[in-house]
C-alpha positions as CSV (number, residue, x, y, z in Angstrom):
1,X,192.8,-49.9,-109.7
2,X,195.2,-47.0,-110.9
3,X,198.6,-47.7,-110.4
4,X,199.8,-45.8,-107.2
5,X,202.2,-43.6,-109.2
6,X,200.5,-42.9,-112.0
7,X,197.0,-41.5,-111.5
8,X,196.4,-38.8,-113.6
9,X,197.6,-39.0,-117.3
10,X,197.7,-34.6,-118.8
11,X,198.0,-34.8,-122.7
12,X,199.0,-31.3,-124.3
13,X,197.4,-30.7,-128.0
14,X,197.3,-28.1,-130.5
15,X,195.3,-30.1,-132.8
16,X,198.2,-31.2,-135.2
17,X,198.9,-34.6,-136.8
18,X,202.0,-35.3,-134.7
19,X,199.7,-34.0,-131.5
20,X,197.2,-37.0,-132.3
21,X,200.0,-39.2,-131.3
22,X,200.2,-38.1,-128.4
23,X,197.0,-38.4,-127.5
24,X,196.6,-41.8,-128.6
25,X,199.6,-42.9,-126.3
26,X,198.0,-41.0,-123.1
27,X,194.4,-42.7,-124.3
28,X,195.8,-45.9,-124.2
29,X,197.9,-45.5,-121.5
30,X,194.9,-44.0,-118.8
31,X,193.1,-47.2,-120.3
32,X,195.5,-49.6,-119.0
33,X,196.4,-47.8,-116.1
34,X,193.2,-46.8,-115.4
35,X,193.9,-42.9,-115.0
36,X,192.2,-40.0,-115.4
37,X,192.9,-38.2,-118.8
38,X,193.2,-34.4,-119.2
39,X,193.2,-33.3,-122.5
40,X,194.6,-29.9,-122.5
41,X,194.8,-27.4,-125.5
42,X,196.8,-23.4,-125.3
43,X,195.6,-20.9,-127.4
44,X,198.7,-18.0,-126.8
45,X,196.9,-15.4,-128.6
46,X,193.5,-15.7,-126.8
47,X,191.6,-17.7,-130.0
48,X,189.1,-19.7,-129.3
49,X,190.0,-23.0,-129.4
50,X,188.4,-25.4,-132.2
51,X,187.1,-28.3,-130.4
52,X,185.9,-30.5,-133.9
53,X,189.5,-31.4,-135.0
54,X,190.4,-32.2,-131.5
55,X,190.2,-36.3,-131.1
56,X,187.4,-37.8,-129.6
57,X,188.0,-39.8,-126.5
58,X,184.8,-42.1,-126.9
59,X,184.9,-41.5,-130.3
60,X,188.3,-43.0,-130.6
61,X,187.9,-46.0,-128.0
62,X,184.5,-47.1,-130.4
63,X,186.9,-47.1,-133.5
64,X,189.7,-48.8,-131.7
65,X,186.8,-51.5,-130.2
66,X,187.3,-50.8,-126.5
67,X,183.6,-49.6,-126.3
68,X,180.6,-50.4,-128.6
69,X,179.2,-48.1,-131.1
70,X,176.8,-45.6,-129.4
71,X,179.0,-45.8,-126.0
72,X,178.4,-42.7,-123.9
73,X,180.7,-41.2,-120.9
74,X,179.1,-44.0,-118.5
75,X,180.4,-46.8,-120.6
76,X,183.8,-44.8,-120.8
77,X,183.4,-44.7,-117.0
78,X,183.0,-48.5,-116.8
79,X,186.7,-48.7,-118.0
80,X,187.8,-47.0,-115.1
81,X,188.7,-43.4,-116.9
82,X,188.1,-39.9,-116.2
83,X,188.0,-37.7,-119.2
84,X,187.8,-34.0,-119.3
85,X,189.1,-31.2,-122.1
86,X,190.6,-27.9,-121.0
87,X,192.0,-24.9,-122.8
88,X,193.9,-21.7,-121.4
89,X,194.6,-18.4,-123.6
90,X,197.3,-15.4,-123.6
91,X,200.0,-17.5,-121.9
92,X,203.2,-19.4,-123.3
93,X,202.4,-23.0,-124.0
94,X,205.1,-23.9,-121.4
95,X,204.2,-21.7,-118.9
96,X,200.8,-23.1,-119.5
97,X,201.6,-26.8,-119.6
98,X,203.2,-26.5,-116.1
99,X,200.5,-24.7,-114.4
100,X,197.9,-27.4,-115.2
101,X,200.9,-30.0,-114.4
102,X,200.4,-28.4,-110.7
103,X,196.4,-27.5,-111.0
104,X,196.0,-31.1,-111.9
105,X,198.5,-33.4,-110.2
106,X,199.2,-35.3,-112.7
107,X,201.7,-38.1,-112.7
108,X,202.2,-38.9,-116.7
109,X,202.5,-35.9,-119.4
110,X,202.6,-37.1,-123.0
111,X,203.9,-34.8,-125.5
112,X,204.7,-34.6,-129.0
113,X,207.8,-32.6,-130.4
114,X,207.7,-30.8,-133.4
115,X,210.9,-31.1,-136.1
116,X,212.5,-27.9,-135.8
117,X,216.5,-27.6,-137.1
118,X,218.2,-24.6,-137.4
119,X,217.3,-20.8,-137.3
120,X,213.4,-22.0,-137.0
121,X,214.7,-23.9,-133.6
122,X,215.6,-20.8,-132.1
123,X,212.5,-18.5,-133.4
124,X,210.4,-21.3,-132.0
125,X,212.1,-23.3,-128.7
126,X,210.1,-26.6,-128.1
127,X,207.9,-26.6,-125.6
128,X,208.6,-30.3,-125.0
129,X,212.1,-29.5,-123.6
130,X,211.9,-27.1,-120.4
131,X,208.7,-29.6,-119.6
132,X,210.7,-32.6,-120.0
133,X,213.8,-31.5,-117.8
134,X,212.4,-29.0,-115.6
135,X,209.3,-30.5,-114.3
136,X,209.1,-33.1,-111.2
137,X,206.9,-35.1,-113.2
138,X,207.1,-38.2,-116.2
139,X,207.2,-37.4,-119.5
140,X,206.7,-38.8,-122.2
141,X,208.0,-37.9,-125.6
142,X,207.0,-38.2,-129.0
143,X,209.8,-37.4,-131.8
144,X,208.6,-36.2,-134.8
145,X,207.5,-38.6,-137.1
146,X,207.5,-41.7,-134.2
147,X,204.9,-43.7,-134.6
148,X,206.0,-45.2,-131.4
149,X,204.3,-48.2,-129.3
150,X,200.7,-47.3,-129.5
151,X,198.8,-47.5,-133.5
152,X,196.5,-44.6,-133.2
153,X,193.9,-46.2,-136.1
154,X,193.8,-49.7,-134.0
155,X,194.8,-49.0,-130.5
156,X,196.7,-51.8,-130.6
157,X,199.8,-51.6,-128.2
158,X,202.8,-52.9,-126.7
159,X,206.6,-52.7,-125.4
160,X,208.8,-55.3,-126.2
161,X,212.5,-53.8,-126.0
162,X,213.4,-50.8,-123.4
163,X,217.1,-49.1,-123.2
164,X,217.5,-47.5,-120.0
165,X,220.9,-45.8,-120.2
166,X,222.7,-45.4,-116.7
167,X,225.5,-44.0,-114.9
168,X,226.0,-43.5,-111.3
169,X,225.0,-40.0,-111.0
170,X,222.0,-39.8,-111.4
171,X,220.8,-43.1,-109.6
172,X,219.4,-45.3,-112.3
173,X,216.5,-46.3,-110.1
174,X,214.2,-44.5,-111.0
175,X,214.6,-45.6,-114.5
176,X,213.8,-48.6,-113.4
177,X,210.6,-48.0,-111.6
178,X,209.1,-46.2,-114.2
179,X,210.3,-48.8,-117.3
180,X,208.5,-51.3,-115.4
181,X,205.5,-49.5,-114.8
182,X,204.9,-48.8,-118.5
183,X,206.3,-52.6,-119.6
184,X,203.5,-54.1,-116.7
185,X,201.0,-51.7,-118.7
186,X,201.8,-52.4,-122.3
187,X,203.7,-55.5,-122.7
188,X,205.1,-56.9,-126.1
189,X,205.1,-60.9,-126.6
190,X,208.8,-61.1,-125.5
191,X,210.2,-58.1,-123.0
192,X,213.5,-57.2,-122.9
193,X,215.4,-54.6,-121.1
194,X,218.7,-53.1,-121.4
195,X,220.9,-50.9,-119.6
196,X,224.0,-49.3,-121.4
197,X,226.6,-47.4,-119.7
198,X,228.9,-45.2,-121.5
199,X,232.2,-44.5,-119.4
200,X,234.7,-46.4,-117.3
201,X,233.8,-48.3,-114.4
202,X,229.9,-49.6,-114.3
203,X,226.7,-48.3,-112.9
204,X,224.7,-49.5,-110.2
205,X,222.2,-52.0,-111.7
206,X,221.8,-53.9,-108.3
207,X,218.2,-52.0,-107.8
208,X,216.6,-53.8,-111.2
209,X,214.6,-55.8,-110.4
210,X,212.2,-57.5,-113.2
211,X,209.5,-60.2,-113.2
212,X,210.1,-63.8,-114.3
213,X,210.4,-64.1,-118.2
214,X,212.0,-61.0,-119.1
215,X,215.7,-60.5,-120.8
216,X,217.9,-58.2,-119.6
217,X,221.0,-57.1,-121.0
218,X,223.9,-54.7,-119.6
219,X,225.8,-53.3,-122.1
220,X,229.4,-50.3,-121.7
221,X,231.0,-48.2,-124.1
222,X,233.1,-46.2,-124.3
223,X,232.8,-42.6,-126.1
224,X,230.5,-39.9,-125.9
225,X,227.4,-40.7,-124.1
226,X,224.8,-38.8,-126.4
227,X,226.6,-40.0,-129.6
228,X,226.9,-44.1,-128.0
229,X,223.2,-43.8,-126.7
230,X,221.7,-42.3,-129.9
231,X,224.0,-45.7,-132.2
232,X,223.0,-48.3,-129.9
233,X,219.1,-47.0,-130.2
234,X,219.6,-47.5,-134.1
235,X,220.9,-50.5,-133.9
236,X,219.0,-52.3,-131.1
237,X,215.6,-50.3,-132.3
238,X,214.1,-50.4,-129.1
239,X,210.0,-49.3,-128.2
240,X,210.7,-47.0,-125.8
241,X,214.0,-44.8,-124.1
242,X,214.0,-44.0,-120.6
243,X,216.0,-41.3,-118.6
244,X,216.7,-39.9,-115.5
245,X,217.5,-36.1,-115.5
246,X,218.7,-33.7,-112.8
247,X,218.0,-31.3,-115.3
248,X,221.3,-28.5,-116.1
249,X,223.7,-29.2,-113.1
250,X,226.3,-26.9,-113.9
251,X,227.7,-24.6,-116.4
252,X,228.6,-26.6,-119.2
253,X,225.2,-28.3,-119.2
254,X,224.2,-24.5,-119.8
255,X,226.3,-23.8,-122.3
256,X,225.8,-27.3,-124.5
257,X,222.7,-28.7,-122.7
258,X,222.4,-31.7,-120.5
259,X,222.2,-35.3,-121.6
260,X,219.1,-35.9,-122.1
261,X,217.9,-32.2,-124.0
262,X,221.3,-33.6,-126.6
263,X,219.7,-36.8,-126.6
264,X,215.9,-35.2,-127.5
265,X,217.7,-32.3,-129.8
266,X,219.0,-35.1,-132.4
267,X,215.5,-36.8,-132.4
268,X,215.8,-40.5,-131.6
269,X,213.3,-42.8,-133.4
270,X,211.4,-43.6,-130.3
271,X,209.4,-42.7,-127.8
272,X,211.9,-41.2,-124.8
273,X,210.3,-41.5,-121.1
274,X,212.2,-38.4,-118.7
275,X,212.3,-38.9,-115.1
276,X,213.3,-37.0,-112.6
277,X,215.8,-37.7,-110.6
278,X,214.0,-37.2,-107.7
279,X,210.8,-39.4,-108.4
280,X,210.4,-42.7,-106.7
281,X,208.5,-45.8,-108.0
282,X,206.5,-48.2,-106.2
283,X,206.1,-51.0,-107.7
């Protein structure tokens, strides 16, 4: 069965290298979830979109060894997945991503960033961004050059060590629910989770609640938050980041950003999950 939260898995391509990433986390991710997989493609000038470099979806579970050679969409069916392609023309990729986020309900988007620095940032804004922090939905976020937790030639996977980074506004909780849904899907030989809190005083942690076997660490600091998350992600080199976002909450997030864009504009060398502050787990 699906987990309860995350039903429907929509992957965004536009056929690039990095894009294939993607779509090899949301492939194995609807596998082990068993969710349904969109595979969604925007053509802003009204092209016609170019199917054969798009990856396969039977295609690439036959190479990976989830189904035989000659599978067909029954077999793919037998795994408990749903796979369909779409495409949209002569809208922005954003505007585009978040009307199939609401046409198809889904609960999981997986996105790849493209590296962008300097004058070529601002001539073309990442998409992944206004998704990430605007949306009411998880996303999941693939830096530029991140392999991340998922080999896309083997399909092998898994999450050993997750940073959750926390404060007391927004509620970690979330954070929480989500890490654990992805850690029950994937897990690494030897899990471990840790929170860090950058500040005075310490966040709420009392809502964590993980199964038997797992490590946990809390970790403070002091200093800046984007700066202290971004170090102790080098050094600890954890498989996946999540955080919670309210999005901008007031003016100085407008000017500078909030946490988590600052976070995603310096490109950590993992895989970042956003949550909203707003969606609740069961689990």
């Amino acid at each position: 069965m699906p987990h309860p939260k995350i039903r429907s898995i929509l992957v965004p391509t536009d056929f690039s290298d990095a894009s294939v990433v993607a779509f090899s986390h949301a492939l194995r991710l609807s596998i082990a979830l068993r969710a349904e997989l969109d595979v969604f493609h925007v053509e802003p000038k009204n092209d016609t979109a170019d199917w054969h470099w798009a990856p396969g979806v039977i295609e690439t579970l036959i190479r990976w060894g989830d189904l035989p050679a000659g599978a067909t969409a029954a077999d793919l069916a037998e795994l408990g997945v749903r796979a369909r392609r779409t495409m949209v023309s002569g809208i922005s990729p954003d505007q585009a991503i978040f009307q199939e986020m609401a046409n198809s309900h889904a609960d999981l988007v997986v996105l790849s960033t493209h590296g962008r620095t300097g004058v070529q940032r601002w001539l073309q804004p990442s998409v992944a961004t206004p998704v990430a922090v605007k949306g009411a939905t998880l996303v999941l976020l693939l830096p530029p050059g991140v392999e991340g937790f998922v080999r896309r030639n083997t399909g092998l996977a898994g999450i050993q060590k997750v940073l959750v980074p926390v404060d007391r506004v927004p509620h970690p909780a979330p954070a929480f629910d989500a890490a654990r849904i992805l850690l029950e899907a994937l897990p690494g030989e030897h899990v471990e989770l840790a929170t860090l809190h950058v500040g005075p005083g310490a966040a709420e942690t009392d809502l964590l609640r993980v199964p038997p076997g797992w490590e946990v660490h809390h970790w403070r600091e002091e200093g800046a938050p984007v700066d202290r998350i971004l170090a102790r992600a080098e050094s600890w080199q954890p498989d996946l980041i999540v955080m919670v976002t309210e999005g901008r909450t007031n003016w100085l997030d407008g000017l500078r950003g909030s946490t988590v864009e600052r976070v995603l504009a310096r490109e950590p060398k993992c895989p970042v999950l956003i949550v909203p502050a707003e969606w609740t787990g069961d689990v």
